[in-house]
N, C-alpha and C positions, 0 to 999 in steps of 0.2 A: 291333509291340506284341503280344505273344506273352503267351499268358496262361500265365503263371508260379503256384503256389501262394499266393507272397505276394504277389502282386498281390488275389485273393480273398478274402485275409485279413485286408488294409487299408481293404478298401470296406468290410465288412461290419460292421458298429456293433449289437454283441447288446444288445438290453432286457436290467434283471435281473428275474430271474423273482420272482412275487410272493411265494416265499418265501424268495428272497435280501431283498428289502424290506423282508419280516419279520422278518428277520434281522438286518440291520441298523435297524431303527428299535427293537427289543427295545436292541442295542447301545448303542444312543445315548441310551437313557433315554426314550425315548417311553410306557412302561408306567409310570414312577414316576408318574406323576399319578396317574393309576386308580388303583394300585396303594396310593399315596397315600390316597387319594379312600376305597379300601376301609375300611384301616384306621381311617382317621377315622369312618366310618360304623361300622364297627364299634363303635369306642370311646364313642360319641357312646351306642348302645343300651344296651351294658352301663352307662353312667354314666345314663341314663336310667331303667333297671329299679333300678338302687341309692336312685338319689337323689329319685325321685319328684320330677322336677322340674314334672312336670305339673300334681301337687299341687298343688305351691305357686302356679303358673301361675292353677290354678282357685281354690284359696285363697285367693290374690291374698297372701299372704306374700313380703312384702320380701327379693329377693334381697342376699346381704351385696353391698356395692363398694369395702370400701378394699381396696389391690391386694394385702394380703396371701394375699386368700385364693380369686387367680384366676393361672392358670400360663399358659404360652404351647408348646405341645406343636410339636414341630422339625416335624411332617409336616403342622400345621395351619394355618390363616392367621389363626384370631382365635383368643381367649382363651377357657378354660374355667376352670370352680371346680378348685380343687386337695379335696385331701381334706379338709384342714380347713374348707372352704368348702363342701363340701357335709355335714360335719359337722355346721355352722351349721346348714344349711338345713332338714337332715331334723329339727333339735330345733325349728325354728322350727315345721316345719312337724305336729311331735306337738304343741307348746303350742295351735296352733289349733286342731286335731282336737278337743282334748282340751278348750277353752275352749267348741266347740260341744257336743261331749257333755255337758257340763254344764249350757250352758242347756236343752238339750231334757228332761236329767234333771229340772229344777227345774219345766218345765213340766207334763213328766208327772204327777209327784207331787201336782201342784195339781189337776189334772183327778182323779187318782184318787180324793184326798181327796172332792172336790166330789161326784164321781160315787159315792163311795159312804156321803156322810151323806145325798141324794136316795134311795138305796137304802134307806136305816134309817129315813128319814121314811115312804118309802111301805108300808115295813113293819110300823111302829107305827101308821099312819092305818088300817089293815087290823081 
């Protein structure tokens, strides 16, 4: 038993280094989640900053639900509004804006009124 080249060559069973690993799991799709995962995050903010969903959230404004007007995006796993749906939303969501601005407008004007014939009273009583 004479040690030959490839006899040393046979035993010897190399790890792959951990950026052959790297290497191959980038290969094999290991990054499409993340990468995934990014993108949806991403999209999730910019659709967030457009459509004041949180608005509506605090507003308590009814999200639309018939299925016209929610899409299913290839990289994500549940449904989001399409543009027409968030169309919907952001008018939904001025009509209550704009429903509370006007009660509070009507209120003002009631006070101001009030508070300024008190004014004119205490000013004739003078």
């Amino acid at each position: 038993m004479g040690n030959t080249p490839g006899d040393e060559t046979r035993n010897f069973v190399t790890k792959p280094s951990p950026f052959d690993r790297l290497i191959r799991s980038f290969a094999s799709g290991m990054f499409k989640r993340p990468l995934n995962a990014l993108k949806l995050a991403k999209l999730q903010n910019e659709r967030s900053r457009v459509s004041k969903d949180y608005e509506a959230e605090r507003l308590r404004v009814p999200v639309p639900e018939d299925e016209k007007y929610w899409t299913r995006l290839k990289y994500a796993p549940h449904f989001h509004l399409s543009e027409e749906g968030l169309a919907m939303l952001r008018k939904r969501v001025r009509e209550e804006k704009k429903g509370r601005r006007e009660a509070v407008s009507f209120w003002f004007n009631i006070i101001t009124v009030i508070l300024s014939l008190l004014v004119a009273i205490l000013a004739l009583s003078k």
